[in-house]
N, C-alpha and C positions, 0 to 999 in steps of 0.2 A: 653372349659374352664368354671368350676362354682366358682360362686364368692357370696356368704352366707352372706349379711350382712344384722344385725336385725337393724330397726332405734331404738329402745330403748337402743340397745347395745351401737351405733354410741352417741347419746344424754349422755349415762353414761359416755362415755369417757372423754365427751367434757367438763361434767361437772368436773368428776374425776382432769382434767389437770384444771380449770379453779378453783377449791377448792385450787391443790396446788400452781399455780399459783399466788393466792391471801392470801395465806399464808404465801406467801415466801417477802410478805413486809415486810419492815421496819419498827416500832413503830409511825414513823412521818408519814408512810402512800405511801412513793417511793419502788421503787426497787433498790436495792444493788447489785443483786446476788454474786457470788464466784467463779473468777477466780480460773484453775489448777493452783497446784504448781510445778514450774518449776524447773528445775535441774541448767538449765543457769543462773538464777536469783541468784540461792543460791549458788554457786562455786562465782559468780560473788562477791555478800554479805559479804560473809565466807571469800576471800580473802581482801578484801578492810576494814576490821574489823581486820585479822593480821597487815596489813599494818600499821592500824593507833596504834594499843597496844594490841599487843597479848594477853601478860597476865591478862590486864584489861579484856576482853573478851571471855577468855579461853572457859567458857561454853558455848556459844554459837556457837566459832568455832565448838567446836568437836560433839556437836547437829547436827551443818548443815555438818558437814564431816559424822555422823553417817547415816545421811538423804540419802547423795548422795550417800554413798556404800550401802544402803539396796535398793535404786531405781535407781539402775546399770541395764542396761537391758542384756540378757542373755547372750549375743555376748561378753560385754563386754563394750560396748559404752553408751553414755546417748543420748537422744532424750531431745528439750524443755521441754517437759510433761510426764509424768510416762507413757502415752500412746504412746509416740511418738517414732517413729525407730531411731536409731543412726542416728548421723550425726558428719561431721567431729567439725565442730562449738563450738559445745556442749562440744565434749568429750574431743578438745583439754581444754576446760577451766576448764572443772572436772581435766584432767592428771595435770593443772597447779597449782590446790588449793591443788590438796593431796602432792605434794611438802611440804604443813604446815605440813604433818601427818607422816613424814619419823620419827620422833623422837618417833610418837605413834605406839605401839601393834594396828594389828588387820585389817590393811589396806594393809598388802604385796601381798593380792591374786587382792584385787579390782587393783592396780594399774598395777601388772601384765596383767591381763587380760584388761586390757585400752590400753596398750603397745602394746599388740597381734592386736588388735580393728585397733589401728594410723599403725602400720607396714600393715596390711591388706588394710588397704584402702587409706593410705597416701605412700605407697612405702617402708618406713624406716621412724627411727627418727631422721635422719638429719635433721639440723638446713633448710639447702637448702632446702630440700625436703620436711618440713612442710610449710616453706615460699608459697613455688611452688603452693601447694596444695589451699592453701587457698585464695591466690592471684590469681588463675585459676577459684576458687567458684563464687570470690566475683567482678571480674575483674576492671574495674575503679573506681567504686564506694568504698570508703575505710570507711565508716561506722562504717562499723561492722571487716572488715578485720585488721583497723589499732587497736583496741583494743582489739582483743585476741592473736594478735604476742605481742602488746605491754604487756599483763599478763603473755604468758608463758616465753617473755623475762626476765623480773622482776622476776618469779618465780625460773630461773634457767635452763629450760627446753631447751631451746635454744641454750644452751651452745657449743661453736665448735672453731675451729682454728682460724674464723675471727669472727671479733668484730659483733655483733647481731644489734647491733644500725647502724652501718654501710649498712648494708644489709635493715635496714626498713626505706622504703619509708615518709620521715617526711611531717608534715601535716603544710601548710602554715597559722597557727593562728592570722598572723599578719593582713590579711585580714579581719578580722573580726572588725578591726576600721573602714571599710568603713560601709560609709550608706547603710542602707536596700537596698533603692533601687537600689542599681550598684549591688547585688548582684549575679543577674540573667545574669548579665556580665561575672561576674569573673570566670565560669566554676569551682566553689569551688567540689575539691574529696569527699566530706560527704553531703547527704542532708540536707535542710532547719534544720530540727529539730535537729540535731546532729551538730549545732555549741557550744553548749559548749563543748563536748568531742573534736573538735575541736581546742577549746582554751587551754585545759587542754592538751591533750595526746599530740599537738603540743611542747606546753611549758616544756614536762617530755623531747621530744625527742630532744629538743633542750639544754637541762640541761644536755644530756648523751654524744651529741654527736652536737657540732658547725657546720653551714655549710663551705663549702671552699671558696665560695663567700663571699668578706668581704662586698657587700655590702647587701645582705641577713644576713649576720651575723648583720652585725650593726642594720638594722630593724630591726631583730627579740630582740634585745636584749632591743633597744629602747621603744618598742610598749609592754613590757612583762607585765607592772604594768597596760598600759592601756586595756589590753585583759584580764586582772584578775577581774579588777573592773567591765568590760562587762559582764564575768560570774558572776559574784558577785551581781549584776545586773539582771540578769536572773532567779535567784534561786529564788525558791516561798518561801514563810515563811516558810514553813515545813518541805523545804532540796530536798525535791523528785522532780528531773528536770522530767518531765512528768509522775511524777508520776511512775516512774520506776524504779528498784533495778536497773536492771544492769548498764543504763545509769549512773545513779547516784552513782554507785560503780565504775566505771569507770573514773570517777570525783574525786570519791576519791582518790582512788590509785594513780591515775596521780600525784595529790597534793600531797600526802607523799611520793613517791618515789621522788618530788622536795624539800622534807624540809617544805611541808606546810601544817602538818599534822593539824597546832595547828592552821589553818587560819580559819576564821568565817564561810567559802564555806563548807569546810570537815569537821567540828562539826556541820553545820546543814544536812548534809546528812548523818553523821554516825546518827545523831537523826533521820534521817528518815527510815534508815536501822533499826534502835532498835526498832522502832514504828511500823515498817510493816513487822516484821519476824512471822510467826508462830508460835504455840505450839510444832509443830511435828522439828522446828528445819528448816524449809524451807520459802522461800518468793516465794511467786508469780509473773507473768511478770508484773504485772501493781498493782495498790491498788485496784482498781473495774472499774467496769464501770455502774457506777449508772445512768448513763444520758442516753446512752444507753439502758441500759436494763429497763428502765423507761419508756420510748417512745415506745419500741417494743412491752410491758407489754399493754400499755394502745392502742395502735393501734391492737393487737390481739384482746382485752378482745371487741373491738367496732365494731369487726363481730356480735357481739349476738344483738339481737332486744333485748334484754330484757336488754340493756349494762347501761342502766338510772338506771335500780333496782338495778345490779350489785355492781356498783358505784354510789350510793347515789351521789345528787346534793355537798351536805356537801361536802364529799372524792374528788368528780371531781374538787370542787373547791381550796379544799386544793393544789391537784395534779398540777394547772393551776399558783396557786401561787409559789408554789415549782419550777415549769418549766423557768417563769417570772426570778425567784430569778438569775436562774443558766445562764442566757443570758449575755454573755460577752458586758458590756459598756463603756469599755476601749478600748486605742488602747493596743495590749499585748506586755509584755515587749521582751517577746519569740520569736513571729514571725515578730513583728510588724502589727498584722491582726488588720484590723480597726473594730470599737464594731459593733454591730450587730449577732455573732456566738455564737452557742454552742459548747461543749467539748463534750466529752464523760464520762465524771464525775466529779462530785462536788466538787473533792478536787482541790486544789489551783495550784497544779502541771501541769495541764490541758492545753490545746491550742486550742483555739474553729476551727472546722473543717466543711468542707460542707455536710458531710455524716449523723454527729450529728444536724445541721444545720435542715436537710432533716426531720430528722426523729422529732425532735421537733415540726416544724411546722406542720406536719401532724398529732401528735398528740396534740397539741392546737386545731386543725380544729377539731378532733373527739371529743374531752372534750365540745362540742357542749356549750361554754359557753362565746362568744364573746363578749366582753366589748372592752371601749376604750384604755386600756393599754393593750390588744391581738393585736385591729387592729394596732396600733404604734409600737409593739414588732415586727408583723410577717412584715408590711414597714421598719424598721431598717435590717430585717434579709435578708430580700431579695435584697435591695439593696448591701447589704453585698455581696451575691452569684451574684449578678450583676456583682459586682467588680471582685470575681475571674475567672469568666468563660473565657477559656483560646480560646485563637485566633482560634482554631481548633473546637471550639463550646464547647467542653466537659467541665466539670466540675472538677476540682484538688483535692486535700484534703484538702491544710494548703494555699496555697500561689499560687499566678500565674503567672506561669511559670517562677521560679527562674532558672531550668536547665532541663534536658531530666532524671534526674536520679527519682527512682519509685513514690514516694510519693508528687512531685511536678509536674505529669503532668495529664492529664486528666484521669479518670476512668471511664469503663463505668457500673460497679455497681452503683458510686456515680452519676452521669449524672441523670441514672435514677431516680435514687431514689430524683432527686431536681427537674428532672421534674413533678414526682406528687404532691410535694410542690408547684410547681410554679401555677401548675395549680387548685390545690382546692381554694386557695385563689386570683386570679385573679380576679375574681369578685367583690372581697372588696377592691381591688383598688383603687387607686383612678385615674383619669383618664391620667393623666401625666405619670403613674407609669402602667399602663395597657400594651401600645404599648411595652416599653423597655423588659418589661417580654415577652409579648407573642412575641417578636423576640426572646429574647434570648430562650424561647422553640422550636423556628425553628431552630437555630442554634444548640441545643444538639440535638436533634432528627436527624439531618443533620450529625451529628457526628455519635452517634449510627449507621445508617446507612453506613458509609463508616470505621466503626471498625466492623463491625460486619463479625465473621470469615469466611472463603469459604464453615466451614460445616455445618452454619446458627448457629453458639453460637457465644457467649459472653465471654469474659474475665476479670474475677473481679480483683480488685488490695488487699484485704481486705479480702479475703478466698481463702483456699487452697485445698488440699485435697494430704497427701503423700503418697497417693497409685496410683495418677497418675503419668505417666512418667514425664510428665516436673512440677509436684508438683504444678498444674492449677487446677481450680475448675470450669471449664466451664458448671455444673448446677447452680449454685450459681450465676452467670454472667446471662447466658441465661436466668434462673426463673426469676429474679430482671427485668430485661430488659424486656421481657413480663408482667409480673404484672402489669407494671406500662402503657405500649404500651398499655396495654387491657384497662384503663379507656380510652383510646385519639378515640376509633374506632370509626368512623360516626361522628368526630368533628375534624380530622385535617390531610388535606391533602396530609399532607408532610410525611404519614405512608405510605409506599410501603406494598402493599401486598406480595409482594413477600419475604420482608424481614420475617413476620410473619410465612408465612407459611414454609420457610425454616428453621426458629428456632424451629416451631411445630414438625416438622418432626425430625428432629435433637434431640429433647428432649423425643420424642415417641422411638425411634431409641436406647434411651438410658438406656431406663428402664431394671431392671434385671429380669429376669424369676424367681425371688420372690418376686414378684411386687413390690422391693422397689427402690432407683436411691443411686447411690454414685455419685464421682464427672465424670463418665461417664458409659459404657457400659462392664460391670463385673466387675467392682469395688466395688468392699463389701458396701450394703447398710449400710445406716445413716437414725436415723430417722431425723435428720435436713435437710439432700441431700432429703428425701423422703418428708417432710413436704410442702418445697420448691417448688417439682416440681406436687407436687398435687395441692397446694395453688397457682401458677401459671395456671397452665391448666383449674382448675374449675372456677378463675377468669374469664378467656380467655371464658370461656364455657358462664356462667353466662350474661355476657355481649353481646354476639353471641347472644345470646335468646332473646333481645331486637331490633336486628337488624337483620332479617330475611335474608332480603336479601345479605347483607354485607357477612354473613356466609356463604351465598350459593358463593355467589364471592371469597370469602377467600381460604375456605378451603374443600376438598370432604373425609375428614377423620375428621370431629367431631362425628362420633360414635367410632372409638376406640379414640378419647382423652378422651371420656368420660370410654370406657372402661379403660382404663389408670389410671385416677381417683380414679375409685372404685377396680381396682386390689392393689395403693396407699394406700388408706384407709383401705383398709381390712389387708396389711401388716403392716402397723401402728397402727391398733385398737389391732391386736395380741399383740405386743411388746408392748405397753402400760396396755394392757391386763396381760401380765406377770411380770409388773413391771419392764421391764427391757428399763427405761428410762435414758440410758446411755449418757451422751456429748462423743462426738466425736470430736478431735482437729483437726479442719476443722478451726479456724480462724487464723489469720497471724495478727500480732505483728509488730510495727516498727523492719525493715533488716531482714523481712520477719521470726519471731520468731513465730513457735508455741505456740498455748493455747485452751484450753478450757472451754466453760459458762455454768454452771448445767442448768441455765436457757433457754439454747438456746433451747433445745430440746422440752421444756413444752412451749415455747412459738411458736415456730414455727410450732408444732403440733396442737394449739388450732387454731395460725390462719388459716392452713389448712384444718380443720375438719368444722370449721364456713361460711365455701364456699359450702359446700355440700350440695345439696338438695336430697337425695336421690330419694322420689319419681318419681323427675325430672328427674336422670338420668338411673333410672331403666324403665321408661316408656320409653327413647330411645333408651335401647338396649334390644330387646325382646328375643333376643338369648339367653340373662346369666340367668342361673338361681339363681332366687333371692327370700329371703321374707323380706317382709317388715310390721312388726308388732305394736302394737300399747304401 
């Protein structure tokens, strides 16, 4: 095997990514990046804008109808993202919008070939037999399942011998006058974040169709104005319930299919719709994710020694201020989370999360600029993830442990990723606040280890990858879960070696014979999957190098991880080399939606490339042939 890499080559890349990296701010000095635009978002959009006045809107329906048949994919079906394969989800909600376009020229081939798509992979287009299909996807959990029966119901599509509201499963919204905290009781079908489509799609299905129990019926009829005011209540100033078309199109619809077109809820979310549609006639699954990709931006850019000239004091401080800003210090009206968290973006829509949580305070720790309103911020914030860490050790998203359904129970991407928060800052503690943390780091690492799978991966909740069979991204799980393992080694007991070097193995096991990783073994590289699993391993290496012996105890295969490395990098220095810094929709969306971040790519490459010492690891494998120049 030769593997040719120049360190000036390696150095130009790093610069290359780290120009556009820092280009791609903001005016004020954050990162915004640019969510893909989704197909699901805009069918979702496009319908909930006929619902409320067609004609008022005309041009922008037939913009985003024009959108979704030129980004039809070949088959016939839509995927989340222009990149993404068909899926039943999707295309049912596309077949249900071009419903508005029976009266327009232009649409009879797309919606044919959509019909070919649902007959293909749905059975037929019986009512029963779409029901089947998607209720088999989405099985108890009705999320996502009860709002796209409830669209192509409304649309027409559903149409058959019995009654269509009959057959769909109604969603008990009455429940949603209890308090927060019984909620983790009540075994609610939608998770935490989808109680308003809750309250709404409950209320449409109750308006179509009464229960037979009068006293279900009487509740529900009872409780209608007080479940309204709840969502009413929830909506952030600017209409976007988490900042998302669909959810918030889904809201809509619900509304005007009951007669509440003209209610204060669906004029501030059709304004949120008009406000975050595109030019090309499309919206995205969320508005951004600025907090996010904020945090990633500045914990990349703080591999470089030189990261202080990078980021002037000036910018770092701006950046720390910025960060400060966006700390939720409220209780939310959303989740009920108590203040202490961050979101994933700055807009108002937002719900502070422990993932975002994660990645803030590690980049506060790196903006190397600790003041008193740091050390008080990052004590608020932790105590916060104090609160959620669920009985099982792990770490959740939003809430803990409301139910078993995905986004309320432990992760262990997120796990990890709090246990390297938890442990940069432990030290500035204070000393009451010291012990409860470093348990609760026994306890997630205690978790990790009894999640962690029989072929030594991980499994993220937060990334996907749809070229795997079960649509798992067990690089992304296992890289995250190691990166973070890799600062604990020779400092904490409760890391099984065994658990390391089975995920070492497992992640070497996985690399592709063009030295790049997808989300496992022959799955079309990614430079994000390939970023990931370099930027892991060199950690892992890097650290190993301070603890001689540890490594001899670990592991008898750190010369090919390190080969591993540099076959990584030399497949990513090519692709960046030719410009073809492509995102890959490798992340997951609430009800597990497709998307893709231009940024992921340039950031996850820089901070994989800034682990690299070449010299270092060409002097330990003397076999490859290498030069290393000046």
């Amino acid at each position: 095997m030769t593997i040719d890499i120049k360190k000036n080559t390696l150095e130009k890349c790093i610069q290359r990514l780290e120009k556009r990296l820092l280009e791609s701010r903001t005016p004020q000095g954050f990162w915004q990046g640019c969510l893909s635009s989704s197909a699901l978002s805009t069918a979702t959009a496009v319908f909930a804008l006929a619902m409320v006045d067609e004609k008022k809107y005309e041009s922008r329906i037939q913009r985003g109808l024009k959108w979704l048949r030129d980004n039809s994919n070949s088959d016939g079906g839509w995927g989340d993202t222009p990149l993404s394969l068909s899926n039943i989800s999707t295309t049912m909600l596309c077949w249900a919008v071009f419903k508005q376009a029976e009266s327009l020229s232009g649409y009879e081939k797309t919606v044919a070939d959509t019909e070919k798509w649902l007959i293909k992979n749905a059975g037929s287009l019986e009512p029963k037999q779409l029901l089947k299909t998607v209720n088999a996807k989405y099985g108890k959990d009705r999320t996502f399942s009860s709002p796209i029966l409830m669209m192509c119901a409304l649309a027409g599509r559903l149409n058959g011998a019995e009654d269509i509201w009959k057959l769909l499963k109604p969603l008990p919204f009455e429940l949603a006058i209890m308090p927060h905290e019984f909620y983790k009781f009540l075994r609610l079908p939608v998770v935490s974040y989808a109680l308003p489509a809750l309250i709404a799609i409950g209320q449409l299905q109750f308006h179509r169709r009464k229960p037979a129990n009068p006293i279900t019926r009487l509740l529900r009829h009872l409780t209608q104005d007080k479940t309204y005011n709840i969502l009413k209540k929830m909506q952030p100033e600017n209409g976007g319930f988490l900042e998302a078309a669909p959810l918030t199109s889904f809201i809509v619809i619900s509304l005007a299919a009951t007669g509440k077109k003209n209610s204060i809820v669906a004029k501030r979310g059709i304004g949120f719709l008009l406000d975050s549609v595109r030019e090309d006639g499309s919206w995205p699954i969320d508005t951004n994710l600025a907090t996010w990709v904020t945090t990633l931006s500045i914990n990349a850019l703080a591999g470089n020694p030189d990261f202080k000239n990078i980021l002037p004091t000036k910018e770092r401080k701006d950046l720390q201020q910025w960060l400060l800003i966006q700390q939720h210090r409220k209780v939310h009206p959303y989740t009920n989370a108590a203040p202490g968290g961050w979101a994933w973006t700055d807009a108002p829509g937002a719900v502070p999360d422990a993932d975002d949580t994660a990645g803030a305070l590690i980049a506060l720790y790196n903006l190397d600029l600790v003041d008193d309103n740091v050390t008080e911020a990052v004590k608020v914030a932790l105590e916060w993830l104090l609160d959620i860490q669920n009985k099982d050790g792990g770490i959740p998203t939003f809430c803990k442990g409301w139910n078993k359904l995905p986004f309320d129970r432990s992760a262990a991407d997120i796990t990890a990723h709090v246990i390297t928060a938890m442990k940069l800052w432990l030290d500035f503690l204070p000393a009451s606040m010291q012990r409860p943390v470093g348990v609760a780091i026994k306890k997630a690492l205690s978790y990790l280890q009894k999640t962690q799978q029989d072929n030594g991966s991980w499994l993220p909740l937060w990334f996907g990858n749809q070229f795997e069979s079960q649509q798992q991204n067990p690089v992304y799980g296992t890289t995250k879960v190691l990166t973070s393992l890799s600062q604990l080694i020779n400092t904490d007991s409760n890391i099984s070696e065994r658990m390391f070097s089975k995920a070492v193995k497992w992640l070497l096991e996985a690399q592709n014979h063009d030295g790049g990783w997808g989300a496992g073994k022959s799955i079309i590289s990614s430079i994000e999957e390939t970023s990931l699993a370099v930027d892991a391993l060199a950690s892992l290496i890097n650290q190993l190098a301070q603890h001689s012996k540890t490594a001899c105890d670990l592991f008898h295969n750190l010369e090919q991880m390190r080969s591993a490395v540099l076959t990584g990098t030399a497949w990513l220095i090519k692709k960046i080399d030719n410009s073809d810094i492509t995102a890959a929709p490798i992340g997951l969306y609430f009800a597990r939606l497709w998307y893709f971040e231009e940024l992921y790519p340039v950031i996850f490459a820089l901070s994989a490339m800034k682990r690299i010492n070449l010299e270092s690891y060409f002097r330990s494998v003397p076999t490859l042939h290498n030069t290393i120049s000046p």
